[in-house]
PDB file of the backbone (N, CA, C, O) and the ligand in Angstrom, with CONECT records:
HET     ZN  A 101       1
ATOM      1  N   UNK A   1      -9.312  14.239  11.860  1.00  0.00           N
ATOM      2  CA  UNK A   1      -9.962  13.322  10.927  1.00  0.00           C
ATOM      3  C   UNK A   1      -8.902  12.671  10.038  1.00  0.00           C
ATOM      4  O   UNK A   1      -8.102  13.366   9.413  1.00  0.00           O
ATOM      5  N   UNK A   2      -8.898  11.482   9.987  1.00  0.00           N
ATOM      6  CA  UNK A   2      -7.865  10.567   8.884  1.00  0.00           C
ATOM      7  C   UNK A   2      -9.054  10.077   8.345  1.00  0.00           C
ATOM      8  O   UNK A   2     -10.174   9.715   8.706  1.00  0.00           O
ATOM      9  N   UNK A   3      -8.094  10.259   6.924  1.00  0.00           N
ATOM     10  CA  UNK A   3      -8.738  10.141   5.406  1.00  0.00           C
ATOM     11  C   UNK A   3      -7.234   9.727   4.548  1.00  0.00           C
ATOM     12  O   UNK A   3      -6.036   9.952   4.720  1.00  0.00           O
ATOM     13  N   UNK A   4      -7.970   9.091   3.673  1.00  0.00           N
ATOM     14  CA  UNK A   4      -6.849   8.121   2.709  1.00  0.00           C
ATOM     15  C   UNK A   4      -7.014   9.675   1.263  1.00  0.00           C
ATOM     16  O   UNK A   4      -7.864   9.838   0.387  1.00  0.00           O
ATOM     17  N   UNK A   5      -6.207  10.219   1.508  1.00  0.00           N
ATOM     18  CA  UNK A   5      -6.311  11.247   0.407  1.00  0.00           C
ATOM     19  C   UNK A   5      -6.374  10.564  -1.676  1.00  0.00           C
ATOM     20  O   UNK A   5      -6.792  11.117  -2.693  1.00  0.00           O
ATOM     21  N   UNK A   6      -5.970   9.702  -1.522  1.00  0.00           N
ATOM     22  CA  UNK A   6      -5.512   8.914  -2.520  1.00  0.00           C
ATOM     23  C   UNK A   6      -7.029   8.712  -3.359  1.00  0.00           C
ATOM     24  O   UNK A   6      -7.072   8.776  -4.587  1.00  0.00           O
ATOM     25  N   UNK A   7      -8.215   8.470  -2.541  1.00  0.00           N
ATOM     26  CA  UNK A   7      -9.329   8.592  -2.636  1.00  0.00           C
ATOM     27  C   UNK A   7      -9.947   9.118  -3.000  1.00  0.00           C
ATOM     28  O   UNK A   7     -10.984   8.708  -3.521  1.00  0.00           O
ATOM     29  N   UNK A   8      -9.558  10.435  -2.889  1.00  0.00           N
ATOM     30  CA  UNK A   8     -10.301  11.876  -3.240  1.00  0.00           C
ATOM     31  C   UNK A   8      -9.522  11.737  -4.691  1.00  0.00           C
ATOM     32  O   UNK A   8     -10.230  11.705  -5.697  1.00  0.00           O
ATOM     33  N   UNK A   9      -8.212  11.660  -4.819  1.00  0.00           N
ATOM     34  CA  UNK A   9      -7.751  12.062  -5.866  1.00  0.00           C
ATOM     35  C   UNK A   9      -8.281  11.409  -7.064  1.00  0.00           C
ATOM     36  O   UNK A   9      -8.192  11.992  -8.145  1.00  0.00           O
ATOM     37  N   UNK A  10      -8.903  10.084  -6.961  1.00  0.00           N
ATOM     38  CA  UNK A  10      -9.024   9.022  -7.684  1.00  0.00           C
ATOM     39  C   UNK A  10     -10.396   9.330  -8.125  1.00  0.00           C
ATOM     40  O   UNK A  10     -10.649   9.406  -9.327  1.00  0.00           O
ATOM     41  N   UNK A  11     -11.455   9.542  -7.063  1.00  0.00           N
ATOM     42  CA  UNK A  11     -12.880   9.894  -7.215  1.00  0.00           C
ATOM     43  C   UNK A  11     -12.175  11.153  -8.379  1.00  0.00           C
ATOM     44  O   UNK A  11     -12.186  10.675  -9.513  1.00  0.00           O
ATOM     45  N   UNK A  12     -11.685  12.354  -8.360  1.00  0.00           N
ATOM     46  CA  UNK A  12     -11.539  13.277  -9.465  1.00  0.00           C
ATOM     47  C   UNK A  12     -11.434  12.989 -10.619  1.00  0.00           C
ATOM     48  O   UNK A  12     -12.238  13.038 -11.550  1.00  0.00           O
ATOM     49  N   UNK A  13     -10.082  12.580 -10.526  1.00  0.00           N
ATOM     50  CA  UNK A  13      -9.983  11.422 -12.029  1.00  0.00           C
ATOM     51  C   UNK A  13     -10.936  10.629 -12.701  1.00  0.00           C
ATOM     52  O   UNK A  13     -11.120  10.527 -13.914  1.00  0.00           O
ATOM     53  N   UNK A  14     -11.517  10.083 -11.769  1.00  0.00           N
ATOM     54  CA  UNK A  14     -12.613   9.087 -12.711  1.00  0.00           C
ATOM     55  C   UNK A  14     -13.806  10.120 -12.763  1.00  0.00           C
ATOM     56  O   UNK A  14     -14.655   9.722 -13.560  1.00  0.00           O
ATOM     57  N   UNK A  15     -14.104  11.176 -12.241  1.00  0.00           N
ATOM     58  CA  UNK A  15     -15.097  12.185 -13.031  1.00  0.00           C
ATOM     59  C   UNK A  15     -14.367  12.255 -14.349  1.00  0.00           C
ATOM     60  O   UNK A  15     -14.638  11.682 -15.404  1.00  0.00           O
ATOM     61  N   UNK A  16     -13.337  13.120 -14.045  1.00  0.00           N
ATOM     62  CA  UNK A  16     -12.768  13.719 -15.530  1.00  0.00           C
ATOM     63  C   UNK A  16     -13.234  12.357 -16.408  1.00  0.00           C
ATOM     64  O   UNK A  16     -14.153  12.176 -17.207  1.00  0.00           O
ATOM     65  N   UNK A  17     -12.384  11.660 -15.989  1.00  0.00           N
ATOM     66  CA  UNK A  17     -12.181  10.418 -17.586  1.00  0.00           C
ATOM     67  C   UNK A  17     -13.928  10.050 -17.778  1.00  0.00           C
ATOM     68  O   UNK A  17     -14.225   9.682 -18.914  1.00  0.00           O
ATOM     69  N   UNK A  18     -14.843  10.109 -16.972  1.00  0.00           N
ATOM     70  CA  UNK A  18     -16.195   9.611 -17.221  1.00  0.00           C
ATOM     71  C   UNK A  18     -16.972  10.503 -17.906  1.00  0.00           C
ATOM     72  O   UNK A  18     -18.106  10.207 -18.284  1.00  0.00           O
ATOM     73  N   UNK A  19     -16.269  11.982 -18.176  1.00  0.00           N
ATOM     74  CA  UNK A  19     -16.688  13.004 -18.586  1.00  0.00           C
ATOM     75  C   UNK A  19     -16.038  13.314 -20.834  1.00  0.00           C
ATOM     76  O   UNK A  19     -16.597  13.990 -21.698  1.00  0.00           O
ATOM     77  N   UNK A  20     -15.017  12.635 -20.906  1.00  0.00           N
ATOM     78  CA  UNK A  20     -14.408  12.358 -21.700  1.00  0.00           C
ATOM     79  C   UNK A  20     -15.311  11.711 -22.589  1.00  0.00           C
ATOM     80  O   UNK A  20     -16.222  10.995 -22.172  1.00  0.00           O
ATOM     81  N   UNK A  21     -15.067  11.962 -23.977  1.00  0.00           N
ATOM     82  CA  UNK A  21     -16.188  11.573 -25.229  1.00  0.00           C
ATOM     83  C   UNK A  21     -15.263  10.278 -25.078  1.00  0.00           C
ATOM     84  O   UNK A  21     -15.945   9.444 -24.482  1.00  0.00           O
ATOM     85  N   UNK A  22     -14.219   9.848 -25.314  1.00  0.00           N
ATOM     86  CA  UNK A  22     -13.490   8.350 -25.495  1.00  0.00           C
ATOM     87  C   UNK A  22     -13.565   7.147 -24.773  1.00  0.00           C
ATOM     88  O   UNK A  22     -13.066   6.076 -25.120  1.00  0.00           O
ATOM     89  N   UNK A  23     -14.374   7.429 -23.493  1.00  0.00           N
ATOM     90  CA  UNK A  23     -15.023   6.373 -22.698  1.00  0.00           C
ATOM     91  C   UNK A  23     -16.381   6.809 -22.268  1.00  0.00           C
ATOM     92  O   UNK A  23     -16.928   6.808 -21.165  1.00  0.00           O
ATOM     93  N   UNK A  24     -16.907   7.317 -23.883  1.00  0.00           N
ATOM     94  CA  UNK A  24     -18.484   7.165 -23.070  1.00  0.00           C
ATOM     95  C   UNK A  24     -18.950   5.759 -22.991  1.00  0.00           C
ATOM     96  O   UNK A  24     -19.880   5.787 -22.185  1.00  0.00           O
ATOM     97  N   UNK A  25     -18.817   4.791 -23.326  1.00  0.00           N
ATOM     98  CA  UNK A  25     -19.316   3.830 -23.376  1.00  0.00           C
ATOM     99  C   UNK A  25     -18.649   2.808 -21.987  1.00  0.00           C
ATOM    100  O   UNK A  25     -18.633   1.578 -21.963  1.00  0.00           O
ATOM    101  N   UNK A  26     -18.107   3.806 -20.843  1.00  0.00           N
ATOM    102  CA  UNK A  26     -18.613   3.041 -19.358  1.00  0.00           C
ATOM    103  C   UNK A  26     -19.929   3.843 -18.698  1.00  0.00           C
ATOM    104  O   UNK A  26     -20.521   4.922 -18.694  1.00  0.00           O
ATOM    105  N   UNK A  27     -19.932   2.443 -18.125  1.00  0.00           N
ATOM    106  CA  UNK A  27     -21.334   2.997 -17.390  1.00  0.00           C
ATOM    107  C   UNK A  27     -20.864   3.913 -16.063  1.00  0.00           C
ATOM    108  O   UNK A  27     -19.932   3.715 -15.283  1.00  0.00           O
ATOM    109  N   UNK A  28     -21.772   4.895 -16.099  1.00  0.00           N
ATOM    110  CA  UNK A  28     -21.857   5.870 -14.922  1.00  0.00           C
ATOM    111  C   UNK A  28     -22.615   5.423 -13.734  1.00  0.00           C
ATOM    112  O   UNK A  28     -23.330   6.292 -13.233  1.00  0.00           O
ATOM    113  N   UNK A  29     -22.616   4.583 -13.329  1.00  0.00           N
ATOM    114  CA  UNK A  29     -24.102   4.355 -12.329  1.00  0.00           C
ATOM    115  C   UNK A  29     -22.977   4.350 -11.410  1.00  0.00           C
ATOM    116  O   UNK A  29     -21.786   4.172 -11.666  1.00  0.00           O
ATOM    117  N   UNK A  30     -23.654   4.617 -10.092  1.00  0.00           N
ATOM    118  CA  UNK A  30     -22.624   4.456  -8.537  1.00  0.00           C
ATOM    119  C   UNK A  30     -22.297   2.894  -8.687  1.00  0.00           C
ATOM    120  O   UNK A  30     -21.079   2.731  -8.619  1.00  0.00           O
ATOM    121  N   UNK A  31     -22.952   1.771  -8.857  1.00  0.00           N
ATOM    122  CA  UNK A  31     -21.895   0.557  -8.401  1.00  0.00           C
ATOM    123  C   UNK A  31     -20.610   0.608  -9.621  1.00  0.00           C
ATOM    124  O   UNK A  31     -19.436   0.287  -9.438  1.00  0.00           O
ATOM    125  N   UNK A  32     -21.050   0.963 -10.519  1.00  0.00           N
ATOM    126  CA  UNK A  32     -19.875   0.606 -11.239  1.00  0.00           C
ATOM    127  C   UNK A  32     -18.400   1.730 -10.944  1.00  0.00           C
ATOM    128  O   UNK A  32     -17.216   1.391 -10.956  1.00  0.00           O
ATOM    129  N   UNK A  33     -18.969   3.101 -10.695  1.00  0.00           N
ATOM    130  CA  UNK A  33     -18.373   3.937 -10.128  1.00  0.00           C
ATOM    131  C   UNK A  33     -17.441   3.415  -9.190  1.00  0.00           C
ATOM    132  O   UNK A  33     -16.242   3.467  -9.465  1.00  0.00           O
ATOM    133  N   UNK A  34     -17.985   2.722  -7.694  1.00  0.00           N
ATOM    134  CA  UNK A  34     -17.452   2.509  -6.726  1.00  0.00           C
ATOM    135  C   UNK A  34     -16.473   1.307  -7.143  1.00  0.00           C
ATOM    136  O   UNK A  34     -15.356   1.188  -6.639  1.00  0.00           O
ATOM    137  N   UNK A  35     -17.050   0.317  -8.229  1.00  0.00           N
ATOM    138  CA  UNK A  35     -16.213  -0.868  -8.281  1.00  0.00           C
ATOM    139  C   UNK A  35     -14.847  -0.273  -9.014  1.00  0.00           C
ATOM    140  O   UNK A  35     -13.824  -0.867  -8.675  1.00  0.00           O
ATOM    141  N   UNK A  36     -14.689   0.699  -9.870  1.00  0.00           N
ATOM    142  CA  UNK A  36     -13.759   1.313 -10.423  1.00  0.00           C
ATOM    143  C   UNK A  36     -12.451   1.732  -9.353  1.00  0.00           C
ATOM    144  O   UNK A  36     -11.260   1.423  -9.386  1.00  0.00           O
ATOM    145  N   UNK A  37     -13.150   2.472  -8.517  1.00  0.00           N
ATOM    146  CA  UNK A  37     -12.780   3.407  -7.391  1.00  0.00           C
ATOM    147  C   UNK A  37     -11.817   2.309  -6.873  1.00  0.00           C
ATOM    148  O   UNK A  37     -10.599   2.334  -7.052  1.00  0.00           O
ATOM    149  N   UNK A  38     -12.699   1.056  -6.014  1.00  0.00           N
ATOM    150  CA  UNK A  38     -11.971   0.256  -5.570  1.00  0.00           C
ATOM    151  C   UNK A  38     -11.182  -0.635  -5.584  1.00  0.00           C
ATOM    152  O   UNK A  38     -10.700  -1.301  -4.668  1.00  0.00           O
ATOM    153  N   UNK A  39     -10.957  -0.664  -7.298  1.00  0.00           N
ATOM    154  CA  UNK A  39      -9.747  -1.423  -7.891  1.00  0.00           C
ATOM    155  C   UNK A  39      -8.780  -0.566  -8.112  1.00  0.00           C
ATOM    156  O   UNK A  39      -7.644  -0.957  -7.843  1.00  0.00           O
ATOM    157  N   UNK A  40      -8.900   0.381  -8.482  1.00  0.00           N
ATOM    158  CA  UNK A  40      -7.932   1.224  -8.445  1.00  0.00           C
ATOM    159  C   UNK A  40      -7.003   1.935  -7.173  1.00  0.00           C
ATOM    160  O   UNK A  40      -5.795   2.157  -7.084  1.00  0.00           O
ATOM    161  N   UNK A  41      -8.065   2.162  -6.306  1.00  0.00           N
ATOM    162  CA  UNK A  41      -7.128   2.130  -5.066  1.00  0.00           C
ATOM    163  C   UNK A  41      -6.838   1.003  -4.621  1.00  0.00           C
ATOM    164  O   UNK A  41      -6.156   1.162  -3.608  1.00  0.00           O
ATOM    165  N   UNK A  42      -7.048  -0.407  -4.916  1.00  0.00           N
ATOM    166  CA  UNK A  42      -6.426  -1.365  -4.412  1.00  0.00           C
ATOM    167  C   UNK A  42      -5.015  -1.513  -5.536  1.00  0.00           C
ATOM    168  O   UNK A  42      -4.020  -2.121  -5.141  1.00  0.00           O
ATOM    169  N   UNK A  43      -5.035  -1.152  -6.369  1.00  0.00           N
ATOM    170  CA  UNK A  43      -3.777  -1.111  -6.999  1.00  0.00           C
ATOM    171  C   UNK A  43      -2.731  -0.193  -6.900  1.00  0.00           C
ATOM    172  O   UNK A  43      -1.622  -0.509  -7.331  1.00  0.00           O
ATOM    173  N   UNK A  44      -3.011   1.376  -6.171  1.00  0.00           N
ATOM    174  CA  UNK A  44      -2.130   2.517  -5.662  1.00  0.00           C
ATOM    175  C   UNK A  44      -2.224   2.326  -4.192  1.00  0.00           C
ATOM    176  O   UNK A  44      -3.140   1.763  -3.592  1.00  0.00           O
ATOM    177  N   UNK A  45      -1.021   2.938  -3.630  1.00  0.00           N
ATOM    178  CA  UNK A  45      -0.579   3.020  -2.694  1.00  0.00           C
ATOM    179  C   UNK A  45      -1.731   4.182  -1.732  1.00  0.00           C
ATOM    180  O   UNK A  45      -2.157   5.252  -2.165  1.00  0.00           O
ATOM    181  N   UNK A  46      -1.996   3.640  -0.517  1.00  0.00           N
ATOM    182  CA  UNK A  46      -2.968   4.637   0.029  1.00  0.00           C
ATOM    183  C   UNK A  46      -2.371   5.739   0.701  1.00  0.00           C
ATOM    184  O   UNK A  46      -1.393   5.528   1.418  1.00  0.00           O
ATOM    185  N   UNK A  47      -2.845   6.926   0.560  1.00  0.00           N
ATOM    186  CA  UNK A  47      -1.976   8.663   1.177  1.00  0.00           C
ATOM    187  C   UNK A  47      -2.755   8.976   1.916  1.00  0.00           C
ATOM    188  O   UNK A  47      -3.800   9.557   1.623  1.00  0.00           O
ATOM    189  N   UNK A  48      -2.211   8.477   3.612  1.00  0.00           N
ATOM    190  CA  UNK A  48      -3.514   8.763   4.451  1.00  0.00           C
ATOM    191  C   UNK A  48      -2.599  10.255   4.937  1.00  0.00           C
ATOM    192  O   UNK A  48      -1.400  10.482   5.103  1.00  0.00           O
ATOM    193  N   UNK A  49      -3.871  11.098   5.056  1.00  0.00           N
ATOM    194  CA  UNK A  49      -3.225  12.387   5.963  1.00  0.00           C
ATOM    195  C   UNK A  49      -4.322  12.503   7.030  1.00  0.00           C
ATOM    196  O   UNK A  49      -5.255  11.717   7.194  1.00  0.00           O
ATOM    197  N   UNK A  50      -4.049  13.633   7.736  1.00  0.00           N
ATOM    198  CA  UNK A  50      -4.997  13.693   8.616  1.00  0.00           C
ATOM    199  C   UNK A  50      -5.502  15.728   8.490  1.00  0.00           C
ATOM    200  O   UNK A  50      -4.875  16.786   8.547  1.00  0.00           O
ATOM    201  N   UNK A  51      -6.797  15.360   8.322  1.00  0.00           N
ATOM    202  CA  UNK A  51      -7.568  16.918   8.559  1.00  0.00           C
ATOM    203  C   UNK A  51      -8.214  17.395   9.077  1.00  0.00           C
ATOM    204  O   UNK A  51      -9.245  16.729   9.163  1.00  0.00           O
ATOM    205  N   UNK A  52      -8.288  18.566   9.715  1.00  0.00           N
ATOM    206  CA  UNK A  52      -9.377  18.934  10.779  1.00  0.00           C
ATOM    207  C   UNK A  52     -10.756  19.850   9.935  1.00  0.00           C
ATOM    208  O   UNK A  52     -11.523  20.518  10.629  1.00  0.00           O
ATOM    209  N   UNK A  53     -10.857  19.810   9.086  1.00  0.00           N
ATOM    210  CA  UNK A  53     -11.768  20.318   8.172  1.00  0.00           C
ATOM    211  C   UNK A  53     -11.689  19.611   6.824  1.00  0.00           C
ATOM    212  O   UNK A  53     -12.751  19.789   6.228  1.00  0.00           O
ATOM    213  N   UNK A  54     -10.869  18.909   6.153  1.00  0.00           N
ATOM    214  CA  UNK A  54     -11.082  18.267   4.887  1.00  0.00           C
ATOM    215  C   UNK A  54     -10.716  19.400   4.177  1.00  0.00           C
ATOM    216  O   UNK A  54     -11.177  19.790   3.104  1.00  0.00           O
ATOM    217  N   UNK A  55      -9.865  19.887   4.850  1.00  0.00           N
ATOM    218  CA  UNK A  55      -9.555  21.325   3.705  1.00  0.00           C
ATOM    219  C   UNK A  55      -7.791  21.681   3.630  1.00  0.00           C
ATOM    220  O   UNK A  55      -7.378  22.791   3.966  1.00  0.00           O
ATOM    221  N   UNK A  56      -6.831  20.553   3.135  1.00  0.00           N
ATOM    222  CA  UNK A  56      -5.689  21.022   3.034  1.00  0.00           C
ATOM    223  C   UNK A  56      -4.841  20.347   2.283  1.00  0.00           C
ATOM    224  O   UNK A  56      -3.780  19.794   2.572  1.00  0.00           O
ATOM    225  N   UNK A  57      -5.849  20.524   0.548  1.00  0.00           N
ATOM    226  CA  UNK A  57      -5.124  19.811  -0.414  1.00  0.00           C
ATOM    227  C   UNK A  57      -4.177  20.241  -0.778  1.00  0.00           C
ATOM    228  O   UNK A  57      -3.297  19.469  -1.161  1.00  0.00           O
ATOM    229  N   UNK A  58      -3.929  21.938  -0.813  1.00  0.00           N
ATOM    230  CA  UNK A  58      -3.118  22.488  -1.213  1.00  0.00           C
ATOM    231  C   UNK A  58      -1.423  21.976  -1.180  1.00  0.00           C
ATOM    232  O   UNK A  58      -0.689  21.807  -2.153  1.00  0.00           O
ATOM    233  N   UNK A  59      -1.087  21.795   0.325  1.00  0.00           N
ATOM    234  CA  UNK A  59       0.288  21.093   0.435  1.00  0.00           C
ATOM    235  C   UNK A  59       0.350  19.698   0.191  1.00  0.00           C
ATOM    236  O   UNK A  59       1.033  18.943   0.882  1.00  0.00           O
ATOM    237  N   UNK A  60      -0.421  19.291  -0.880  1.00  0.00           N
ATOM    238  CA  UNK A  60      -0.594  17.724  -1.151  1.00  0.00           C
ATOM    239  C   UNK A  60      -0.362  17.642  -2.686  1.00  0.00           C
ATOM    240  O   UNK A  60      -0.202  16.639  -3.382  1.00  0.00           O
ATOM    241  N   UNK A  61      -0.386  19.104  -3.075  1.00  0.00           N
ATOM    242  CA  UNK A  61      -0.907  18.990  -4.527  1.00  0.00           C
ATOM    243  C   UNK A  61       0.471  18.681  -5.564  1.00  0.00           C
ATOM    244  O   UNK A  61       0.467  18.658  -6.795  1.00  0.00           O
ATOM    245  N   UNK A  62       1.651  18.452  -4.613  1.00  0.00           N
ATOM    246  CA  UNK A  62       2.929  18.538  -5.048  1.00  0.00           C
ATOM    247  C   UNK A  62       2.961  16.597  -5.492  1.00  0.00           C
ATOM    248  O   UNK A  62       3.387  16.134  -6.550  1.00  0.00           O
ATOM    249  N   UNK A  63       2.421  15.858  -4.407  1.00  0.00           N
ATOM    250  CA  UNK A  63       2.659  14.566  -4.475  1.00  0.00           C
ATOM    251  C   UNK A  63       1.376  14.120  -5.433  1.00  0.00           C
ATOM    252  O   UNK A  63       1.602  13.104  -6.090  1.00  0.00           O
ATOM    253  N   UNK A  64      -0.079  14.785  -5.637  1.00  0.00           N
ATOM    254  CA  UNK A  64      -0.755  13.847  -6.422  1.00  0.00           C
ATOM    255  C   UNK A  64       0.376  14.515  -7.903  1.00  0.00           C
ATOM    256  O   UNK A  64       0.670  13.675  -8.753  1.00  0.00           O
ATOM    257  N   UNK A  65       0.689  15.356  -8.014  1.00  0.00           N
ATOM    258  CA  UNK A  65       1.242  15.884  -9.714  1.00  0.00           C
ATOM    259  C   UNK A  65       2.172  14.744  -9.832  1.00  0.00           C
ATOM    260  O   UNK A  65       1.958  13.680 -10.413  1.00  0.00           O
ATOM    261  N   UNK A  66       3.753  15.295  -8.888  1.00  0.00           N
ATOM    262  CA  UNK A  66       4.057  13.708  -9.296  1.00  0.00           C
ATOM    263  C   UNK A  66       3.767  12.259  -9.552  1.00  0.00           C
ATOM    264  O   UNK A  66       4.558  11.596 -10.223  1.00  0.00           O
ATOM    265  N   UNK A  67       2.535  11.662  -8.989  1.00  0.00           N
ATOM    266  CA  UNK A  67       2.006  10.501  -8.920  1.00  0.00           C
ATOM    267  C   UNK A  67       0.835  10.549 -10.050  1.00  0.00           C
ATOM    268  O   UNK A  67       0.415   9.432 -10.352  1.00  0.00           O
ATOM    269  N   UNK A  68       0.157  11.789 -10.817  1.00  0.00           N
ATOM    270  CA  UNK A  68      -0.638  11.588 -11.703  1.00  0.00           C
ATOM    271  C   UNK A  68      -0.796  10.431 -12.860  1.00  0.00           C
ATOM    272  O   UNK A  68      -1.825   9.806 -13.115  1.00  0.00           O
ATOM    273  N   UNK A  69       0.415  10.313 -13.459  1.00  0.00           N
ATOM    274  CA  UNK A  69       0.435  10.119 -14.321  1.00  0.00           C
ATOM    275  C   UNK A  69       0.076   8.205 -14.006  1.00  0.00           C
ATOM    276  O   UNK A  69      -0.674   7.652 -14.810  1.00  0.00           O
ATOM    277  N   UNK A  70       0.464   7.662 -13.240  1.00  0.00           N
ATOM    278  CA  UNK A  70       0.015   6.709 -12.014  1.00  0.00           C
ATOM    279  C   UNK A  70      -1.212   6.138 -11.913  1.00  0.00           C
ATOM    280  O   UNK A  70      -1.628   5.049 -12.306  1.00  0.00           O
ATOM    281  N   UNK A  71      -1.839   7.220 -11.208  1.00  0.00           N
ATOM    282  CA  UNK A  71      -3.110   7.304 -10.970  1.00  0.00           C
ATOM    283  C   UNK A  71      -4.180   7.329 -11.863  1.00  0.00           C
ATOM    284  O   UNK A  71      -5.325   7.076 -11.486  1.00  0.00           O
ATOM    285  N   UNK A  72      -3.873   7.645 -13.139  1.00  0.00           N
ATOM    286  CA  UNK A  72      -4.568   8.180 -14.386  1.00  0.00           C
ATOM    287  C   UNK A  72      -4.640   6.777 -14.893  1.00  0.00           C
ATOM    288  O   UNK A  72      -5.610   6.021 -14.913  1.00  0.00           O
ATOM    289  N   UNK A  73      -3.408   6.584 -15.302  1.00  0.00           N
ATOM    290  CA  UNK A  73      -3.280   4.546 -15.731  1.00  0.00           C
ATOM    291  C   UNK A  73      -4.084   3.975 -15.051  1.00  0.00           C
ATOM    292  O   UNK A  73      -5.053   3.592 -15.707  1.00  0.00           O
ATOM    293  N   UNK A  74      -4.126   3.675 -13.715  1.00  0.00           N
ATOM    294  CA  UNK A  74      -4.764   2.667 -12.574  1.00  0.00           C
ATOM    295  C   UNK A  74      -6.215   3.369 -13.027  1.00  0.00           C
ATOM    296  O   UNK A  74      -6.937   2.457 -13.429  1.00  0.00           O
ATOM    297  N   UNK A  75      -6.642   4.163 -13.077  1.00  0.00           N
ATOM    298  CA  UNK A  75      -8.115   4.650 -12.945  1.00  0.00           C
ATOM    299  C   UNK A  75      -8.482   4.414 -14.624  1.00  0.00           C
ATOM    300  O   UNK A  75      -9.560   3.921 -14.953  1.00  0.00           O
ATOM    301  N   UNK A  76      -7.968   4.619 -15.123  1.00  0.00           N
ATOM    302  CA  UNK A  76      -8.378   4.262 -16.509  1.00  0.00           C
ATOM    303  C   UNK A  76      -8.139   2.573 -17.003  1.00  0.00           C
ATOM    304  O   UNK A  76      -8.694   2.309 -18.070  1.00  0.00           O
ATOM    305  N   UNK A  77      -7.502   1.608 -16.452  1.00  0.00           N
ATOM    306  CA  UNK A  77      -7.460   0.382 -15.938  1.00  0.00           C
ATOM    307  C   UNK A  77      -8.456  -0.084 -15.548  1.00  0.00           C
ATOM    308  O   UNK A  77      -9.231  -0.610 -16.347  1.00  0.00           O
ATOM    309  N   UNK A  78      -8.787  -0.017 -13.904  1.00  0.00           N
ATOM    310  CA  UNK A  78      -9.907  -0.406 -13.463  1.00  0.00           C
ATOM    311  C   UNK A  78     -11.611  -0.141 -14.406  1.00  0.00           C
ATOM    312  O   UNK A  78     -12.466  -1.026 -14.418  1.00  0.00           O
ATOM    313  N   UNK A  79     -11.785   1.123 -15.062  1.00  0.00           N
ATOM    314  CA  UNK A  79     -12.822   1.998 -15.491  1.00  0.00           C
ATOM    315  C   UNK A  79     -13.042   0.786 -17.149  1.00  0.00           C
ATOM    316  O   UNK A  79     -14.149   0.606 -17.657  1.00  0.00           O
ATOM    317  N   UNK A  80     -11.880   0.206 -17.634  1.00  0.00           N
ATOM    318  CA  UNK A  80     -11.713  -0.678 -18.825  1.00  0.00           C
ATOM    319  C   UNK A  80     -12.550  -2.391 -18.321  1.00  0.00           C
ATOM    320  O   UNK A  80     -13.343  -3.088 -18.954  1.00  0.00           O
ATOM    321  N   UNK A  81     -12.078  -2.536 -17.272  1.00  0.00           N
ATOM    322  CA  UNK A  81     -12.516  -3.950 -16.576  1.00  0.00           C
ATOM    323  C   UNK A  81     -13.380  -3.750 -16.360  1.00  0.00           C
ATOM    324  O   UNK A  81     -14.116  -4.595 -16.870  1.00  0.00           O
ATOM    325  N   UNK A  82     -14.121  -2.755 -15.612  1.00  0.00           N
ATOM    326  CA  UNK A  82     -15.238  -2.901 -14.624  1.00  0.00           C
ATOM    327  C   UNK A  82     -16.454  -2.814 -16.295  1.00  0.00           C
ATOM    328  O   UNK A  82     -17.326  -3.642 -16.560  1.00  0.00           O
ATOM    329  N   UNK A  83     -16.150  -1.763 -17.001  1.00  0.00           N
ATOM    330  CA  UNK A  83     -16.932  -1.973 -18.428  1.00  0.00           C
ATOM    331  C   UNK A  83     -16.869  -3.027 -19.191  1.00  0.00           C
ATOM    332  O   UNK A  83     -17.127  -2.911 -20.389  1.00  0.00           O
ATOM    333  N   UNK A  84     -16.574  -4.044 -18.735  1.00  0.00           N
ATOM    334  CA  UNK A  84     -16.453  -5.388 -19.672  1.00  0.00           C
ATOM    335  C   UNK A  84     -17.247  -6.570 -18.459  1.00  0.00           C
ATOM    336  O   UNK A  84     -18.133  -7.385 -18.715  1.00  0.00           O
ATOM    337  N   UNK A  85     -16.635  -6.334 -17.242  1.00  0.00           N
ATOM    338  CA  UNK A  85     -17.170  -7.182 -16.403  1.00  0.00           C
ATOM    339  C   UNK A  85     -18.013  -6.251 -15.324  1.00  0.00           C
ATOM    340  O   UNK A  85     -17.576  -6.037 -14.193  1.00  0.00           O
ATOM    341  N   UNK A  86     -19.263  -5.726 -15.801  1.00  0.00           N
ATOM    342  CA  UNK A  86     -20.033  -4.631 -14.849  1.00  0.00           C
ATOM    343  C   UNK A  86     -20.995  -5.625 -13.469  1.00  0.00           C
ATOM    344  O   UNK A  86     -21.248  -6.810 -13.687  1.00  0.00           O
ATOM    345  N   UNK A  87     -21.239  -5.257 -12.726  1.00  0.00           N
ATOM    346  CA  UNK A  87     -21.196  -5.830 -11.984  1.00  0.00           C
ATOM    347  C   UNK A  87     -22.809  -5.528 -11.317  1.00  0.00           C
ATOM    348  O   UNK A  87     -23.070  -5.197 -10.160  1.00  0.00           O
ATOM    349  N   UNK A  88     -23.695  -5.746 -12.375  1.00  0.00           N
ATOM    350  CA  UNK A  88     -24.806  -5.790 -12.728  1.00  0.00           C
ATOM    351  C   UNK A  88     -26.049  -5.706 -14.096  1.00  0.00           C
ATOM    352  O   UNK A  88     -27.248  -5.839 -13.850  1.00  0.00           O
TER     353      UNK A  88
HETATM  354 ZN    ZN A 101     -23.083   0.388 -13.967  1.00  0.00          ZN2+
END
């Protein structure tokens, strides 16, 4: 199975930050969710791996740490736009 891992990591992040008292005021609904999602991975680089169960973050967990800090910007980026320009 190939999967863009970058994806998963990003869907996490934007729980956490949607979970955060300092951006309660984005909306939670799935489109705005997904529109978040997909600006943000259009702005990071995609980490495709391949898994035979969806189960082997562990030896991955070295490259999202380095790249967090990254990913956190871009997802908290997109999550700023998409709450100003919601897309319903
Ligand atoms: Zn919404």
């Amino acid at each position: 199975m190939l999967m863009n891992y970058m994806e998963e990591i990003v869907s996490r992040y934007l729980d956490k930050i949607l979970k955060d008292p300092e951006y309660a005021s984005i909306c939670k609904c799935n489109f705005c969710k997904d529109d978040i999602k997909a600006m943000a991975l259009n702005n990071l680089n995609p980490f495709y791996i391949t898994t035979k169960r969806g189960e082997v973050y562990a030896e991955y967990s070295s490259y999202e740490i380095q790249h967090q800090a990254e990913i956190i910007k871009e997802v908290i980026k997109a999550a700023e736009f998409v709450s100003l320009h919601p897309n319903h």
